[in-house]
C-alpha positions in Angstrom: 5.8 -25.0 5.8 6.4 -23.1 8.9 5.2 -19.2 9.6 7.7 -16.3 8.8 5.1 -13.3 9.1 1.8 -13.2 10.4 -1.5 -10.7 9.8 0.3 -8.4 7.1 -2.3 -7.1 4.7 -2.8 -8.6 1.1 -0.5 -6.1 -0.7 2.2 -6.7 1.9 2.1 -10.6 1.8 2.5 -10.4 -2.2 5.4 -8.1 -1.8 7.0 -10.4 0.8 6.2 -13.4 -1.4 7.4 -11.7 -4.9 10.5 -11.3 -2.4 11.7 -14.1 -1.2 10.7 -15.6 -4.7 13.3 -13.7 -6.2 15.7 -15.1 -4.0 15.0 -18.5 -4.9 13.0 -19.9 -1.9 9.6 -21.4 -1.8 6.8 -19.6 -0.4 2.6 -20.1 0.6 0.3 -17.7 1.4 -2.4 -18.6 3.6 -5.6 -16.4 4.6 -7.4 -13.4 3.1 -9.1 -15.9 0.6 -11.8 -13.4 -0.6 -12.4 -12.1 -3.7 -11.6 -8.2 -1.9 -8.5 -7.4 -0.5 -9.6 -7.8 3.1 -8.5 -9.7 5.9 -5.2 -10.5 7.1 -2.7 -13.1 5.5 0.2 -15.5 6.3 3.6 -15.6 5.1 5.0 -19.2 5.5 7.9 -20.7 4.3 9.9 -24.2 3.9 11.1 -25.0 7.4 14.7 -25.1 5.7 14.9 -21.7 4.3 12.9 -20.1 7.8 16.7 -18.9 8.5 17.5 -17.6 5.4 14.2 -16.0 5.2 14.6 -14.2 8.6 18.0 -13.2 7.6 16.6 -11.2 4.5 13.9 -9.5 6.3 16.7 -8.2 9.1 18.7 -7.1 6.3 15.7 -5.2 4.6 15.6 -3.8 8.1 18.5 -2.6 8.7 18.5 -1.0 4.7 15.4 1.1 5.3 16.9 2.5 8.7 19.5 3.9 6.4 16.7 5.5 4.0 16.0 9.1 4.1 13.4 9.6 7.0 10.5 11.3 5.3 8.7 12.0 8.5 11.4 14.8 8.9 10.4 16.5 5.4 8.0 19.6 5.7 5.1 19.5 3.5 4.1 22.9 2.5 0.3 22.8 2.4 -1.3 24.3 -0.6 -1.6 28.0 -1.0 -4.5 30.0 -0.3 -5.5 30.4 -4.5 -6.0 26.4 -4.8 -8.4 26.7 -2.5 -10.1 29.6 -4.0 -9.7 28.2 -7.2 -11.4 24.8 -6.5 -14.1 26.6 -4.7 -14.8 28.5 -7.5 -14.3 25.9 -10.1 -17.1 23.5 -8.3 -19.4 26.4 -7.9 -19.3 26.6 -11.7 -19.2 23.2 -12.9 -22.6 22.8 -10.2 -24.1 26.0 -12.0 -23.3 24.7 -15.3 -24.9 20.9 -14.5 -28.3 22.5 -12.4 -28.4 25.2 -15.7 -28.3 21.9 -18.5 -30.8 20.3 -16.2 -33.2 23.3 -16.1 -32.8 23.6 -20.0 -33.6 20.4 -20.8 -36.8 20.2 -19.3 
C-alpha cells in the first residue's frame, strides 16, 4: 500500500475511500483512530492502482472547476424583522421559563 492523500480530515478520507471503492480499487485508511472525529488520516492505496487513483482525483478536479462558483453568489443577509422577531421571541420564552420558575416555588 502506497500514500495517495495525506492529512484530510475523517469525513474527507471516507469520501475518498467510498470513492475509489466504487471504482473497483482497494483502499486503507490509516490515522485518526479515535473514537471522535479528530485528527488527520491517510488515504493509501495498492501500489498498482496509485495511477489510476491519481488519474480520478485529476478528473474530479478538473469536474469541480467546471461547477457553478458559489463564491460569486450574493447572500442577502436576513431582513431587519428576523431579527426583531427572534429578539422578541427569546425575551418571551425567558419571561415565560423565569415566570414557571417563580410559580412553582
Amino acid at each position: 500500500m502506497v500514500p495517495l492523500v495525506c492529512e484530510l480530515s475523517s469525513f474527507e478520507a471516507q469520501l475518498l475511500a467510498a470513492r475509489l471503492g466504487a471504482e473497483g480499487m482497494v483502499w486503507e485508511l490509516r490515522g485518526g483512530s479515535s473514537v471522535y472525529p479528530v485528527g488527520w488520516v491517510d488515504v493509501l492505496v495498492d501500489s498498482r492502482d496509485l495511477e489510476r487513483a491519481r488519474e480520478l482525483l485529476l478528473s474530479d478536479e478538473v469536474e469541480a472547476a467546471f461547477d457553478e462558483d458559489w463564491s460569486e453568489r450574493s447572500f442577502e443577509p436576513p431582513g431587519r424583522w428576523a431579527g426583531f422577531l427572534f429578539g422578541t421571541a427569546l425575551i418571551v420564552v425567558t419571561g415565560t421559563f423565569l415566570l414557571v420558575r417563580l410559580l412553582a416555588l
